[in-house]
C-alpha positions as CSV (number, residue, x, y, z in Angstrom):
1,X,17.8,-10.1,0.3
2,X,14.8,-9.4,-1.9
3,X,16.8,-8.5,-4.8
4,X,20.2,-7.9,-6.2
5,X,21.4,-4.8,-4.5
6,X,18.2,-4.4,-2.2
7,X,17.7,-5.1,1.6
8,X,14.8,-5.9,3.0
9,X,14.0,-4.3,6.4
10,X,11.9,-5.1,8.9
11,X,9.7,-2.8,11.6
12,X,7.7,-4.0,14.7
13,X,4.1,-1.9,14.8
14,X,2.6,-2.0,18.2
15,X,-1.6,-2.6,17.6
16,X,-3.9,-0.5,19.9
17,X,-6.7,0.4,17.6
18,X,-7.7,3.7,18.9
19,X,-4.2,5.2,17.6
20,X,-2.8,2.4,15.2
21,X,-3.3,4.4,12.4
22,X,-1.8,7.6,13.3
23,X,1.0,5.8,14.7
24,X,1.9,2.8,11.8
25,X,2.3,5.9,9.7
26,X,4.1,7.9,11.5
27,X,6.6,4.9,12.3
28,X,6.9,4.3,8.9
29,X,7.7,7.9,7.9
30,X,10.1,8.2,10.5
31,X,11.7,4.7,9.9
32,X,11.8,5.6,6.2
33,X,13.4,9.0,6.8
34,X,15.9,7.2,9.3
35,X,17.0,4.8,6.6
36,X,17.1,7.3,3.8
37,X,19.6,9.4,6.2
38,X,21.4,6.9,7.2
39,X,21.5,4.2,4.2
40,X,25.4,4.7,3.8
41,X,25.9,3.0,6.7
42,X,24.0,0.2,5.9
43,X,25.9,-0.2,2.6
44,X,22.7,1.7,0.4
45,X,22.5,4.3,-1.9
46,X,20.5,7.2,-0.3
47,X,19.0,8.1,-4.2
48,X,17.4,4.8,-4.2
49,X,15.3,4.0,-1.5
50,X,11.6,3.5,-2.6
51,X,8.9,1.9,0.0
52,X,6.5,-0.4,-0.8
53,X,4.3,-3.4,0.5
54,X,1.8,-6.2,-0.3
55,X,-2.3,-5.5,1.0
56,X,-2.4,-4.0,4.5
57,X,1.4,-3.2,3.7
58,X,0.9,-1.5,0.6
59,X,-2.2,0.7,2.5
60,X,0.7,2.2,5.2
61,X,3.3,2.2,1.8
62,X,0.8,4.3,0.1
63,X,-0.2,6.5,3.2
64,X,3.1,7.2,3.9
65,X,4.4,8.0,0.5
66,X,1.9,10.4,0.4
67,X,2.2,12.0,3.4
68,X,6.4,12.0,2.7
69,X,6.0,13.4,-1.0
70,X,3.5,16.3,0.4
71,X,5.8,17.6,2.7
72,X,9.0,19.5,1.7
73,X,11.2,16.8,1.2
74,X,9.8,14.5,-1.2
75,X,12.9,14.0,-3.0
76,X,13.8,10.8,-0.5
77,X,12.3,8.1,-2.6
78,X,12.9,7.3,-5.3
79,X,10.3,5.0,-5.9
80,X,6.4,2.7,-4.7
81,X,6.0,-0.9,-4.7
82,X,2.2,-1.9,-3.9
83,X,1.1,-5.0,-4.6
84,X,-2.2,-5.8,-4.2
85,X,-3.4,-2.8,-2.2
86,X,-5.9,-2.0,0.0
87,X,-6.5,1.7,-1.2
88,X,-10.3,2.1,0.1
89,X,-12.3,1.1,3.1
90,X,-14.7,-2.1,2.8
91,X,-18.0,0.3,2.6
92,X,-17.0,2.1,-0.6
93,X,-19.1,-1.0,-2.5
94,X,-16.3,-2.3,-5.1
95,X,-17.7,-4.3,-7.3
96,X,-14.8,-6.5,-6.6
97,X,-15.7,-6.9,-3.0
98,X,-18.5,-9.3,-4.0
99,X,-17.7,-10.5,-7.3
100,X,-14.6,-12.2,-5.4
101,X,-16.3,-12.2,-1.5
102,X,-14.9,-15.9,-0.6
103,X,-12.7,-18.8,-2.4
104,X,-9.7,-17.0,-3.7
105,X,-7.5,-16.2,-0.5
106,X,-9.3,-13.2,1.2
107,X,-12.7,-12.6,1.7
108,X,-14.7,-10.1,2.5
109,X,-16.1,-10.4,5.8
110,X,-12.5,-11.5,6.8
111,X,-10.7,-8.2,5.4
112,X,-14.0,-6.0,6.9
113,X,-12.9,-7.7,10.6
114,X,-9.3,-6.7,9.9
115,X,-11.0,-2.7,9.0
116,X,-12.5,-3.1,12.1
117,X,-9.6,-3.6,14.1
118,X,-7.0,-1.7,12.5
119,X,-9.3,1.7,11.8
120,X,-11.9,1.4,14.5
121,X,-13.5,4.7,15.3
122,X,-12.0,6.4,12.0
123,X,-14.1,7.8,9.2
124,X,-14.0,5.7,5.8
125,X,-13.3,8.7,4.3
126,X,-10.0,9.6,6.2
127,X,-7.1,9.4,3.2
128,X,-4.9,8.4,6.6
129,X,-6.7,4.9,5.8
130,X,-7.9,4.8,2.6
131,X,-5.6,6.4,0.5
132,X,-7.9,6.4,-2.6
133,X,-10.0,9.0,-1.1
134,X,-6.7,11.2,-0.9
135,X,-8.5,14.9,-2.3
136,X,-5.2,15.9,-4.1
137,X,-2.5,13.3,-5.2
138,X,1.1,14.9,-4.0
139,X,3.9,14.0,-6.5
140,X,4.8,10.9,-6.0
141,X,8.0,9.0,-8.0
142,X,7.3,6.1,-10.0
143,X,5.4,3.8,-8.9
144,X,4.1,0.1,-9.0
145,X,0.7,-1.5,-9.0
146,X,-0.1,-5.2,-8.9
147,X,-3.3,-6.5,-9.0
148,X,-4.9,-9.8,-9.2
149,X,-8.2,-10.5,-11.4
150,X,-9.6,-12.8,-8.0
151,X,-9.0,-10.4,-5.2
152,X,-11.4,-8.4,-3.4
153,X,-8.5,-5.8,-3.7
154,X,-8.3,-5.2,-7.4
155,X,-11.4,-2.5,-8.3
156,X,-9.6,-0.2,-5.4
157,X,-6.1,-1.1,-6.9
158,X,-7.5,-0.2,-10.3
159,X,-8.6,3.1,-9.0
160,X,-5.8,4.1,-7.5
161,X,-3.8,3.4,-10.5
162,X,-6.1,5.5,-12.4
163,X,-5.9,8.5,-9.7
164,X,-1.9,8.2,-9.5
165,X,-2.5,8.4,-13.8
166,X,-4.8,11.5,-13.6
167,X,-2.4,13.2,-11.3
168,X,0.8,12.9,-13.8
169,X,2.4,10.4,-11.6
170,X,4.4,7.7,-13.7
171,X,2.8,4.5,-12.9
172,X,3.2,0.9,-14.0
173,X,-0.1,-1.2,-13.3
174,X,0.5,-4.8,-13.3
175,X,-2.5,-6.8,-13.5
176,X,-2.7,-10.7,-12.8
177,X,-6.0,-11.5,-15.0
178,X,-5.5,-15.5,-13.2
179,X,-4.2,-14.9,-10.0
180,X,-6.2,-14.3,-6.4
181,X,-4.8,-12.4,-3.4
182,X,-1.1,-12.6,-1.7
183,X,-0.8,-15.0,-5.0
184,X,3.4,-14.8,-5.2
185,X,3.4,-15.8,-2.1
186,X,0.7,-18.8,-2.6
187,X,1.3,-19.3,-6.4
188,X,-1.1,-22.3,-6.3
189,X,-3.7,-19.8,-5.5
190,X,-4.7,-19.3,-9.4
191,X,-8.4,-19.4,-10.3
């Protein structure tokens, strides 16, 4: 239970990297969708199911969102979660990325060797891994933002906050000015 009234489910992604990407998000669409049209049974409202996710989890929250609220039936969620997303590939030169390359939980040559296994092959400028690069925002439902002041994550967090702004979405940015990555789940982790 991750909250009063909310379930938390878990999905198994099987990791070959020529087709990981196209295939995490098209689980998590169709596990979404499956939920959404089945949550009475399961003891959920159907109004309420949002997706979200922390880092890597947050990229295939946001890619699928997207992809779900650009199709026709975008009514299914009622809301995003993303904490500390990764929105952008490692080239797109963050400041962030080196400001914050090693000593606060991630660092940068780490989360470029996780790029290279989970998009290997795939443009940095496919929205189908970096959702920041996304031409055209569909309308998404409200959404959330964390992000921490010592994460290599937070200039493409902030970005993406500002995109989901531009497009008229209604968005709540959270940011953690003393915090570094993953930092709920490692609250000693403050700079």
């Amino acid at each position: 239970m991750i909250g009063r009234g909310v379930d938390q489910l878990f999905g198994q992604f099987h990791f070959v990297a020529a087709i990981v990407i196209k295939r995490a998000a098209d689980q998590h669409v169709a596990r979404q969708f499956h939920l959404t049209q089945h949550a009475q049974e399961v003891g959920a409202d159907r109004s309420r199911v949002l997706i979200g996710g922390d880092s890597a989890g947050a990229n295939l929250a946001s890619v699928t969102a997207n992809r779900q609220c650009a199709g026709p039936d975008s009514s299914r969620l009622c809301g995003v979660m993303l904490l500390y997303p990764a929105t952008d590939h490692p080239d797109a030169g963050h400041d962030s990325y080196e400001q914050n390359a090693s000593g606060y939980g991630l660092d940068a040559r780490l989360m470029s060797w996780f790029w290279s296994l989970y998009a290997a092959g795939v443009s940095s400028d496919n929205p189908a891994i970096s959702p920041l690069r996304l031409s055209k925002m569909p309308m998404l439902p409200r959404t959330l933002v964390a992000t921490a002041e010592y994460d290599i994550l937070r200039d493409e967090g902030q970005a993406y906050v500002q995109k989901l702004q531009d497009a008229g979405i209604n968005v709540v940015h959270l940011h953690s000015p003393d915090m570094g990555h993953n930092f709920p789940v490692f609250p000693s982790l403050v700079a």
